[in-house]
N, C-alpha and C positions, 0 to 999 in steps of 0.2 A: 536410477532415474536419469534418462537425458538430458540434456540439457535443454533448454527452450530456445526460440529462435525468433519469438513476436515480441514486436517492441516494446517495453514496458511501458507504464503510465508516466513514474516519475524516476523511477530508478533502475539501474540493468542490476549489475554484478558489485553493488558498493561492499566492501567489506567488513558487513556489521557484526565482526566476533569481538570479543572479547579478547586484550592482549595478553602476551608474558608477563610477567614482570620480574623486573629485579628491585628489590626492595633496597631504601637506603633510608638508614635510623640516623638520628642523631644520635645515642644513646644506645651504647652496645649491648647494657642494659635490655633494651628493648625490642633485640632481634628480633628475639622469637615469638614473643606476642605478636610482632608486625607479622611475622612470616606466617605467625599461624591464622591470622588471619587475611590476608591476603588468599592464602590456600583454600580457608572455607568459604570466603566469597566467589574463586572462581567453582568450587564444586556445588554453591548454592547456585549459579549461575547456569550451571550447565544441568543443573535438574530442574531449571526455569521455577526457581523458588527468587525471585528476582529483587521481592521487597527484602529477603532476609539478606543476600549480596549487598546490597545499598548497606543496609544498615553496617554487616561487616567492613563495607570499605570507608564508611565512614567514621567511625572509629580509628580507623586505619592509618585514615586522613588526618585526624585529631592530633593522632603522635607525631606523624610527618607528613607535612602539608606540601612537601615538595615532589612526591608523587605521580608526574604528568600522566602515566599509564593508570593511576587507580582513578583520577577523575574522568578517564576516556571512559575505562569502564563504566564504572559508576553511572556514566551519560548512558552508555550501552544499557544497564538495566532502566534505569528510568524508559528511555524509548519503548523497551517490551513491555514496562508498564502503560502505557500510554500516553504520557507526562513528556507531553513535546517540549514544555518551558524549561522544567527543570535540564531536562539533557542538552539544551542549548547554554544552558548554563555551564556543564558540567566541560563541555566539549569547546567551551569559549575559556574554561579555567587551565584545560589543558593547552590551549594554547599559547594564554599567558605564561604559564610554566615553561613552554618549550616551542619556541616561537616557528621554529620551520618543521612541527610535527603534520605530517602531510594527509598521514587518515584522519587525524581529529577534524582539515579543515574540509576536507573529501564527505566526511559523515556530518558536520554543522552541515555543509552547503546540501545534503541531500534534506537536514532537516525544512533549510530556509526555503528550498524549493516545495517541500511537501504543504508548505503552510501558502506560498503564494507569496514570498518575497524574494522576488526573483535577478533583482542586484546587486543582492544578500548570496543569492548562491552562486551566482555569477560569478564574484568576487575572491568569494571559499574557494571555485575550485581552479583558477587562476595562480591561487596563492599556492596551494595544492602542488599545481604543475612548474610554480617559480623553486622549490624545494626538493622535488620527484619528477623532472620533465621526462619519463617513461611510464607512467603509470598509466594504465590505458582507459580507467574507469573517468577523471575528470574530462578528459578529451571528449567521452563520449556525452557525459551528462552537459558541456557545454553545447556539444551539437543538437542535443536532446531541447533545450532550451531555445536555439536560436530555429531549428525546424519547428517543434510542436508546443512551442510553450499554447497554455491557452490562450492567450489576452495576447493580442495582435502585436501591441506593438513591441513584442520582444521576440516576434519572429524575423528574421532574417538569412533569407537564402544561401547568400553568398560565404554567411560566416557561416553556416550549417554544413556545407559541403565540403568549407577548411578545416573544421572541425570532426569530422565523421569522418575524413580522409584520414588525417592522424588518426584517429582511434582504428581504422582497421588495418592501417600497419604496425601496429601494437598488439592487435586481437584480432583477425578475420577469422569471424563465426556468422551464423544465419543471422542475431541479433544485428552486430553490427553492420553487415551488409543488408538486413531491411531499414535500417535505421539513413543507411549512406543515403537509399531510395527514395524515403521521406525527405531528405535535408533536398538531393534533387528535383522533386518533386516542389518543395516550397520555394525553390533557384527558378522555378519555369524551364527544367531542363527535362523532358518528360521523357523523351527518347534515354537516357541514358537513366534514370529512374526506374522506367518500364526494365529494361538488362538487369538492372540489380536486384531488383524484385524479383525477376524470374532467376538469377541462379542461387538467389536465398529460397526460394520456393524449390528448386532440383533439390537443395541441400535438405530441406524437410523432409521431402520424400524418401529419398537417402535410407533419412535416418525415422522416418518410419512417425515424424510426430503429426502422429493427424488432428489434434485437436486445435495444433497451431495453423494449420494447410486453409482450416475455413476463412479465419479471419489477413491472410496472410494473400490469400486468392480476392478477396475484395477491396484490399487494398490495391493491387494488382489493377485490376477494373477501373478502379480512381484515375489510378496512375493515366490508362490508357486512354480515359476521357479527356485528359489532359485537365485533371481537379487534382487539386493538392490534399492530403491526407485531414486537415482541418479543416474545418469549416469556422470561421471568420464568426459568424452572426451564432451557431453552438457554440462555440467556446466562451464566448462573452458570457452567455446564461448559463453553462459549468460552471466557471469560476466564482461565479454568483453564490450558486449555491455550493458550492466546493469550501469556498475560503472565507466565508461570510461568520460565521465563528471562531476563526483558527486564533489563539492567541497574540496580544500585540503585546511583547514586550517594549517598556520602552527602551531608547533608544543607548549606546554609551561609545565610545571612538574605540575602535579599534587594532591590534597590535599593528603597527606598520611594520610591513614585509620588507625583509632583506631584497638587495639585489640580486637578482635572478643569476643563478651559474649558469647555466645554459640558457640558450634562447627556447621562446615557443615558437609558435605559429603567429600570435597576433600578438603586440605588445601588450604588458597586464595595465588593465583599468585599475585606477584606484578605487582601493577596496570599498563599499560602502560600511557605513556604521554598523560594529556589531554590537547585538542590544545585550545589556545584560541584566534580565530576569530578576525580580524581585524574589527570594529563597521562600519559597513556600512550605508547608509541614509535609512530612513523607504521606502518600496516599494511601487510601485504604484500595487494599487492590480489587478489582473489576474483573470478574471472570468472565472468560469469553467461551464462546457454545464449543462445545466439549463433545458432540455427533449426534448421531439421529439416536433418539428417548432421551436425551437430555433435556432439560426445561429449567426458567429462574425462580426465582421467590418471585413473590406479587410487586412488579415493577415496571414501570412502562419503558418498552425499547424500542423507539420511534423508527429505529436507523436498520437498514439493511446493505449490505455489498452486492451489486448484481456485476457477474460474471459474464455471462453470454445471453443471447435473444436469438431465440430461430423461430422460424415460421410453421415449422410441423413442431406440432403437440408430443411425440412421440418421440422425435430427436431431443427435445429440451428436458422430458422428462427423464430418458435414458443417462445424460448428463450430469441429469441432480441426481439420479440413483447410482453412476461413477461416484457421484463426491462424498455421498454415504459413504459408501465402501472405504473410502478412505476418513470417515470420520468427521466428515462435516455436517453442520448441521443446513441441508442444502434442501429447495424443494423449486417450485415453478407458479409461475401468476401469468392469469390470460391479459395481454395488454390489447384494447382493440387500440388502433392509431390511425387519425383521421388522414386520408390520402396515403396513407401503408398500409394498410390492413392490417388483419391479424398479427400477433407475436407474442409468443408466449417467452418469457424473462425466465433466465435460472439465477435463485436470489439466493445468498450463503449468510446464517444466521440474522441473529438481531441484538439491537445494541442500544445502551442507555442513551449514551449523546455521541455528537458531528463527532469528537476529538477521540473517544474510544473507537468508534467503525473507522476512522482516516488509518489509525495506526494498525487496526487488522486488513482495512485493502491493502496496505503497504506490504504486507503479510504473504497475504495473497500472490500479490506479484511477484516478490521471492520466492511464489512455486509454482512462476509462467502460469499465472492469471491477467493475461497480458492488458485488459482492457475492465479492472474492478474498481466499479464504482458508485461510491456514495450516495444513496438515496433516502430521502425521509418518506418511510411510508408507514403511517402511526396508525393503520385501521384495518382492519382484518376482519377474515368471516369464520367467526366459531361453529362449530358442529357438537358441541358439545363437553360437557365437565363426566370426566370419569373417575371413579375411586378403583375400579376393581381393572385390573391388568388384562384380564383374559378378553373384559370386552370391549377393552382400547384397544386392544393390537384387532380384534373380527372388526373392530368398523376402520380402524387402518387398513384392513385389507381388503372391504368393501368400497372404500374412498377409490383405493390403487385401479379396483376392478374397473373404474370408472374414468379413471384418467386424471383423478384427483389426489398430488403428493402431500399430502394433512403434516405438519410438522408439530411439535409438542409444546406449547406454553404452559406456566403454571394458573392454575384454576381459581374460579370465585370464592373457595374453599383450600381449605392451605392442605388437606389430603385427598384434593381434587385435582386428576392432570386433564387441562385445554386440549382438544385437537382444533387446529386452526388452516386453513386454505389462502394463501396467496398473502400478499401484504401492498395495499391501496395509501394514495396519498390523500385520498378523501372519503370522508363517510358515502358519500352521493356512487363512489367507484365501486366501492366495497357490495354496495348496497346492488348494484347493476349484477354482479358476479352471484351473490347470493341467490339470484331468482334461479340462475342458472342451476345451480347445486341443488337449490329446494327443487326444481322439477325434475332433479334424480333422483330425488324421496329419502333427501336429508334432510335433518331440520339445521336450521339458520340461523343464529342471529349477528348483527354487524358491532364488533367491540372495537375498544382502542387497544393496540399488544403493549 
């Protein structure tokens, strides 16, 4: 797979694996029990069995709490679980253990940004860069920040453009040279924005990734109007609804950073407080849509990620029928939009709450889903409860014939599967769409998914 070249939402390239470790027992005793479990958390790990990893390296942890790489982990599974609290925990213990560990405060600060506290990550990845002043990933997520944060007043031009500079003499790829273009672009430097843009867009071409070329070309257009990739008055009502449930730990002081071996670019702010998470019980895990025939138990999952919006029906369908192929559970919703017209959305599963869909867009965009985002849409249009296989898939393919991507929820009957059409933020939406489908001589009714 290529690589991607459009700017992420909250994160480029952070390095969310799982580390080596070398084990150290008190108790020689106790090698091998650590070692052996240590070994089966990273092999539960990497078969994404994630709640049983926790548990292995908690035990782990039990014998020797000295560990700073088994609490990084251990944060590492909680995040794939989708337990943003606990892994700011875990990832705030490893730092106490090991005070200029540089990915634990590189992966806090991507959490603290994902949640919307943004002098929290600020801070992480400062510290990051006073410990590792070559690592190219904090450079860029601070420029990431002071160009596109949502909430206005953490944009700032001038540090976007010192910050994006360092990151692409560390890394010049298409990411970070769209990224330089933005931070120019929020400087009021357009002319030099417009350039970077266009030799990250040759670089696309190049290399052939067209799904990045669309959104990558309208940024472009921005640039040249002389508008900055934000918008001021959307972004206030994103992060509204972006970060209006993310967790609030409270609050607790934070390790103070050594002095810096090297210089940066802008001298480090002092860090703000990092919180440390009251220990909650381990989760019951949350399974996430698993491709197209998939469906859940009888459960309501308000939350969808939409991916991309085009204006032909036929390009966004084609889309959602790429992400099939690869296993998503992906399909399309007609949006009319008052003074835009038409837009048809390609939407990628569905999800109990805000805090499980944040950690699968996060998801997302580690696989160049450059622009996935959070949506509550709890009301859908049913076509019907099927028991029998053969004649789910003749009205799946009657739907298709018609231009309509049907994805599978579970049914009013626990040996009935749902086919369902789009996903509305309102009964009143749903309801508008439905007339549409009943005058293609489907039946209708408007449920909550």
């Amino acid at each position: 797979m290529k690589k991607s070249s459009a700017i992420r939402y909250i994160a480029m390239a952070i390095a969310f694996l799982v580390v080596g470790l070398t084990p150290l027992t008190t108790w020689a005793a106790d090698q091998s029990r650590v070692d052996l479990l240590l070994e089966k958390g990273l092999l539960a790990y990497d078969s994404k069995q994630y709640a049983q990893a926790i548990d292995y390296w908690t035990e782990s942890l039990s014998m020797d709490s000295s560990q700073y790489k088994v609490y990084y982990n251990r944060g590492m599974a909680w995040f794939r679980l989708g337990q943003t609290q606990q892994a700011l925990e875990d990832f705030s213990q490893a730092i106490d253990k090991k005070p200029d560990y540089s990915r634990a405060y590189t992966s806090r600060g991507y959490l603290w940004n994902k949640i919307g506290r943004f002098e929290n990550a600020k801070a992480d990845y400062i510290n990051a860069l006073t410990y590792a002043p070559d690592l190219p990933d904090p450079y860029y997520q601070l420029a990431r920040i002071y160009a596109l944060c949502p909430v206005e007043k953490y944009r700032d031009g001038e540090q976007a453009v010192m910050w994006a500079l360092k990151a692409q003499e560390l890394r010049n790829d298409p990411d970070t040279l769209m990224l330089l273009a933005a931070a120019y672009a929020e400087n009021g430097t357009f002319t030099k924005a417009v350039a970077a843009q266009e030799e990250a867009i040759n670089w696309l071409r190049r290399e052939n990734m067209v799904y990045e070329l669309e959104s990558a070309q309208a940024q472009l257009v921005r640039y040249k109007e002389n508008r900055p990739l934000i918008d001021s008055t959307v972004a206030e009502e994103e992060i509204e609804a972006t970060y209006a449930e993310a967790p609030k730990p409270a609050p607790a002081p934070a390790p103070a950073p050594a002095p810096a071996p090297k210089p940066v670019p802008a001298p480090a702010p002092k860090p703000a407080p990092a919180p440390k998470p009251a220990p909650a019980p381990a989760p019951a895990v949350t399974p996430a849509p698993v491709g197209q025939g998939s469906y859940y138990a009888a459960q309501n999952y308000p939350y969808v990620i939409q991916v991309s919006a085009y204006r032909d029906r036929d390009k966004a369908n084609n889309v959602a029928m790429d992400l099939r192929q690869k296993g998503d559970v992906a399909y399309t919703c007609r949006a009319d939009i008052p003074g835009k017209g038409t837009w048809y959305r390609v939407f990628v599963g569905f999800y109990p709450s805000k805090n499980v869909s944040m950690d699968a867009a996060a998801n997302l965009k580690a696989r160049n889903f450059t622009y996935s985002l959070v949506r509550k849409k709890a009301w859908t249009v049913s076509v019907g409860d099927y028991s029998n296989e053969q004649a789910l898939k003749n009205m799946e393919k009657a739907l298709q014939e018609q231009g309509y991507l049907a994805y599978r929820l579970n049914g009013s009957s626990g040996s009935a599967t749902r086919l369902a059409i789009g996903a509305y933020a309102t009964a009143n939406e749903a309801a508008q769409m439905s007339k549409e489908i009943e005058n293609d001589g489907f039946p209708v009714q408007v449920v909550k998914r």
